[in-house]
N, C-alpha and C positions, 0 to 999 in steps of 0.2 A: 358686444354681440352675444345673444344665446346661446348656450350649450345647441349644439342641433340646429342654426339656421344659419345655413350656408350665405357666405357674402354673394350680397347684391353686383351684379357684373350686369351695368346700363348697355342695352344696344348702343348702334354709335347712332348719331343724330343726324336721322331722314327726314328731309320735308320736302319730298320731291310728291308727294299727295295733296299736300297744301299745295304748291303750284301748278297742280293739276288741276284742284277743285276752285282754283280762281282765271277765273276772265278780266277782260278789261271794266268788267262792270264791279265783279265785286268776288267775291264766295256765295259759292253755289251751296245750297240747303241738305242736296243728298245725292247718297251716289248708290249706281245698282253696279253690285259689286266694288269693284273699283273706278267704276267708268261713272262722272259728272251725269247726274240728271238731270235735264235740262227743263223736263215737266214739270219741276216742283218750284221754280225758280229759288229766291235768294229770300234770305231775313236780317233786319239789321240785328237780332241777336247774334245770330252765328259772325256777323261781320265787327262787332265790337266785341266779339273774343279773340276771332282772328286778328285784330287789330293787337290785344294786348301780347299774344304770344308776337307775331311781329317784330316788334317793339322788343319785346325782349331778347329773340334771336339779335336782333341788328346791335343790342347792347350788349350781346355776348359775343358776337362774330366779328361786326363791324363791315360784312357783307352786305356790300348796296343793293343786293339782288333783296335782299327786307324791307331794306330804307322804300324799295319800290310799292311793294306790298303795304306799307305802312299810308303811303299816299293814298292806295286804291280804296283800303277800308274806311281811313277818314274821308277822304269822301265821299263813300256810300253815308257812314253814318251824317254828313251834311246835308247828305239829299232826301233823308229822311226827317231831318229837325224841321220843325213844325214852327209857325210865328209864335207860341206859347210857351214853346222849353218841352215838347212831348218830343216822341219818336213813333215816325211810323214803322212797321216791322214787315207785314207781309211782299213783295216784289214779284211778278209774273216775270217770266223771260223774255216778255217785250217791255221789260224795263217801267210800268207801269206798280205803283201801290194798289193793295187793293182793299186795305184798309185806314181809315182816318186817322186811326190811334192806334200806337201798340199798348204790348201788356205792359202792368206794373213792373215787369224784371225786365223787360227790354229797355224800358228807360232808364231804373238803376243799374244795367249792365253795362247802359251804354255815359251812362256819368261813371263807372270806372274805367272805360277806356278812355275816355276824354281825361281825365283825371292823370293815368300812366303818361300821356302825351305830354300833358302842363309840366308834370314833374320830371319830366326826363333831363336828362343833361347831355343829350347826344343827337336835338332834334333841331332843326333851324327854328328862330323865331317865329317865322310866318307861319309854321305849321300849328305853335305852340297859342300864338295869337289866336286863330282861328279855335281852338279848345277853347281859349279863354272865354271868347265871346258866347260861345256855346253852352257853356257853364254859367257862365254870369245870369243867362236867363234861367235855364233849368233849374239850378240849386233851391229859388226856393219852391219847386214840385215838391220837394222829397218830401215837406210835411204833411202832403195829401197822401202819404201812401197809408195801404191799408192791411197788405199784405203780408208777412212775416220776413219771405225767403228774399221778399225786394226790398223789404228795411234793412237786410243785413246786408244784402250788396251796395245799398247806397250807402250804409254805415261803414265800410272798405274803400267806397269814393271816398268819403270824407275823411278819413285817419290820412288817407295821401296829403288829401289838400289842406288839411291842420297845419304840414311841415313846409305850408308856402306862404311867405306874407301876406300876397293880395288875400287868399280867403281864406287866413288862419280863424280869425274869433267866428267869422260867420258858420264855419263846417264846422268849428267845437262846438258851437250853439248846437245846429244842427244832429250832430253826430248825439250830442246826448239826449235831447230828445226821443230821438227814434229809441236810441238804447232804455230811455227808462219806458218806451210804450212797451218794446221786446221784457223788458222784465215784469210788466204789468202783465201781458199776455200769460208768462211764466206762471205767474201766480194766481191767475185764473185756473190755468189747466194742468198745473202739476199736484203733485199727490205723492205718498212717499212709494210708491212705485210704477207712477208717470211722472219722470220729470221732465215736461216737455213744454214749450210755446203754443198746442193747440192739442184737440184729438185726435189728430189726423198724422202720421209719419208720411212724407207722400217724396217729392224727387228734393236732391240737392240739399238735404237733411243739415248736412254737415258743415255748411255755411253760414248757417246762424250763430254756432257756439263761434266757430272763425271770427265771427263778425264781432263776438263780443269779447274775446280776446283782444282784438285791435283797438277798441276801444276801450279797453285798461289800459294799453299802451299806451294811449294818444292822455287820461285822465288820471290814469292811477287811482280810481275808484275801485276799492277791494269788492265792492259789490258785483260790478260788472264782471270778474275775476272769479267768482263764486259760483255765478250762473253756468258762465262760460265751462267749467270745468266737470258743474253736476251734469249739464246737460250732456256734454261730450261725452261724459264717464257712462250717461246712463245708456245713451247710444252704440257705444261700445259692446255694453252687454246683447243689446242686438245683430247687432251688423255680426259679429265675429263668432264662427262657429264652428269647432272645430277646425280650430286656428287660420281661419281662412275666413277673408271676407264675402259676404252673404248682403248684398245691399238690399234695400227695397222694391219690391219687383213695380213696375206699372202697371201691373193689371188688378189693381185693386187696395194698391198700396197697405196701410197697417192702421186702423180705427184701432183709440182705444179699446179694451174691453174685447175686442175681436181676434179671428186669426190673420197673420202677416200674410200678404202676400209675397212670390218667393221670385214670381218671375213675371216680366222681364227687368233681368239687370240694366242698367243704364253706365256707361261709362260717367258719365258727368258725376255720379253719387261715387265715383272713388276714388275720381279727380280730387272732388272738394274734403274727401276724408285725406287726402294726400294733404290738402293745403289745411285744414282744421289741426289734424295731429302736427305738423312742420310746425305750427305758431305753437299749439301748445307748448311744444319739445320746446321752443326757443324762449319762451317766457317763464317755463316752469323751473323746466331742464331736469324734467321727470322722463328716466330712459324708456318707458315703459311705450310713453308717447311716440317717442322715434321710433321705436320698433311697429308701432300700431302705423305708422304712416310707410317703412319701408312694406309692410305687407299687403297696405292697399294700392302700392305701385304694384305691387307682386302681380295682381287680381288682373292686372292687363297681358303678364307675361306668360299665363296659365297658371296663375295660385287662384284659379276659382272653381265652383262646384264641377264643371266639366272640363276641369284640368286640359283645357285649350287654351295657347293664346287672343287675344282680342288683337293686339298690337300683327298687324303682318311686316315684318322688317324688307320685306321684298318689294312692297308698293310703298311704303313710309305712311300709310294708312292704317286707322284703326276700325276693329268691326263694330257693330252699331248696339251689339249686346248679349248677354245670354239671356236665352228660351228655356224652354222646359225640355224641350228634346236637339239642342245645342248651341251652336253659335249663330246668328246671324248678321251673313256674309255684305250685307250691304258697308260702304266704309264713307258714311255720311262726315258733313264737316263739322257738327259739336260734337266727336265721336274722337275723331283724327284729332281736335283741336285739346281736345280737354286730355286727352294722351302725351301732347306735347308741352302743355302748362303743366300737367304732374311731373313729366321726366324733367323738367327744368326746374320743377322743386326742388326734387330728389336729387336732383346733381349737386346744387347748392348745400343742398343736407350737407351730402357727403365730402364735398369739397369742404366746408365750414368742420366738419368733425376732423377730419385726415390736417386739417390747418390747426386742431386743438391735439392733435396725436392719440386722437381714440380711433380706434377701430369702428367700422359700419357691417 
């Protein structure tokens, strides 16, 4: 730990917001304040996140009150698989779609939740079946993708399912594919002071380098390794200012050649810098990394420009972002959600570091 930054002391683990923001249908999309909106209805993005935090609770607790939860979101995400291996995303509150197709990251988000379920070792078969089947037809979508930030989440599906028999050689096909389109991309748009996958910096930045860290894991290709680091490095020098992280705002995000936008922060961009610096730290075992990941947890507990929590430990909900003139109090579920997959990062960090007898 650094001269000067005080140990990380984790709230204790509330998801009593999560079972707020879900009904028997699924996870609801937003909340005004803390209270479920029920006008916006549901997305199977938000439900195949919810699913993976889930999944992870019931694997950390072993409290059935997840295992329940775990049923509801896969099957939402069932009632959205399409005869073609797509996903639909949007849901009204009379339980109607209201779109044919979702986005490209809703489908890669949702072949990583499917993915966590296949690999688990604490789920019953049936449940695991039902992924299987779902995957079996999705997988080969992934080579239609066209987008960056949903190559990389499907390149995260794939490094799971590398470590499973039935679809080891098909997702290492897979997986490197996509990884040399991402370092094609690379090489179009970077420059020795852009080094980036496009012109554009825009949400969830920090899931790309992630993505291609795992897959050095999965190939041991030093290339994949290279990218993965320059990129993260060069983001780094972005995001963090004045030792605090400073994510990409929505309103206008960051073109090359242009000025950054600043606001609004997005939880989900410090979620995925939690989970991008975690891999680095652990493949590099550069401290620098760990440190860059305990202080994008920081950003939810008031380490950010308006030195407020986003995290409210009173409802186990998280706020939806900061603004330019402060927090706002909405405590939506990829907000709430992406707060509870970074604290289960960071706990792991930490528990893995205090298990090597270093300090955090």
């Amino acid at each position: 730990m650094k001269k000067g930054m005080k140990r990380l002391v984790l709230p204790s683990l509330n998801t009593k917001h999560l079972f707020r923001m879900t009904d028997s249908t699924g996870i609801l999309q937003h909340a005004k304040f803390s209270v479920p909106n029920y006008k916006e209805g549901y997305t199977t993005d938000d439900n195949a996140r919810a699913l993976i935090v889930a999944l992870r609770l019931f694997e950390k607790t072993g409290d059935k009150a997840y295992l329940d939860l775990v049923y509801r979101y896969m099957a939402f995400l069932y009632n959205s698989y399409t005869d073609d291996g797509y996903f639909r995303n949007f849901m009204n509150y009379s339980r109607v779609f209201i779109d044919e197709k979702g986005t490209e990251d809703c489908f890669a988000r949702s072949l990583i939740a499917l993915s966590y379920v296949y690999s688990s070792d604490v789920l019953d078969s049936s449940i695991k079946e039902l992924s299987y089947v779902m995957l079996k037809r999705s997988l080969r979508n992934v080579l239609e993708l066209k987008h960056p930030i949903s190559m990389a989440y499907a390149i995260i599906a794939l490094s799971m399912l590398h470590d499973i028999k039935e679809f080891s050689n098909e997702a290492k096909m897979y997986l490197e594919v996509l990884s040399e389109k991402l370092l094609n991309l690379y090489r179009k748009h970077s420059d020795e002071n852009w080094k980036w996958f496009s012109d554009k910096l825009t949400y969830a930045n920090a899931i790309i380098p992630y993505a291609l860290f795992r897959a050095f894991a999965v190939t041991e290709k030093e290339k994949y390794l290279k990218v993965a680091k320059e990129s993260l490095d060069f983001l780094t020098t972005i995001l963090f200012e004045n030792g605090i992280l400073r994510v990409i705002g929505n309103r206008g995000w960051y073109e090359k050649g242009k000025e950054r936008s600043y606001f609004d922060e997005q939880p989900i961009d410090a979620c995925d810098c939690v989970l991008a610096y975690t891999e680095a730290y652990k493949i590099t075992e550069d401290k620098e990394y760990k440190e860059k990941a305990l202080k994008a947890f920081r950003w939810f507990l008031g380490e950010n420009v308006h030195k407020q929590p986003l995290y409210d430990e009173k409802t186990g909900g998280c706020r939806d972002g900061i603004e330019e003139d402060g927090i706002n109090q909405n405590q939506g579920a990829e907000s709430t959600i992406c707060y509870l997959l970074a604290r289960l990062y960071i706990e792991d960090l930490i528990k893995s570091e205090e298990k090597n007898k270093e300090v955090v």
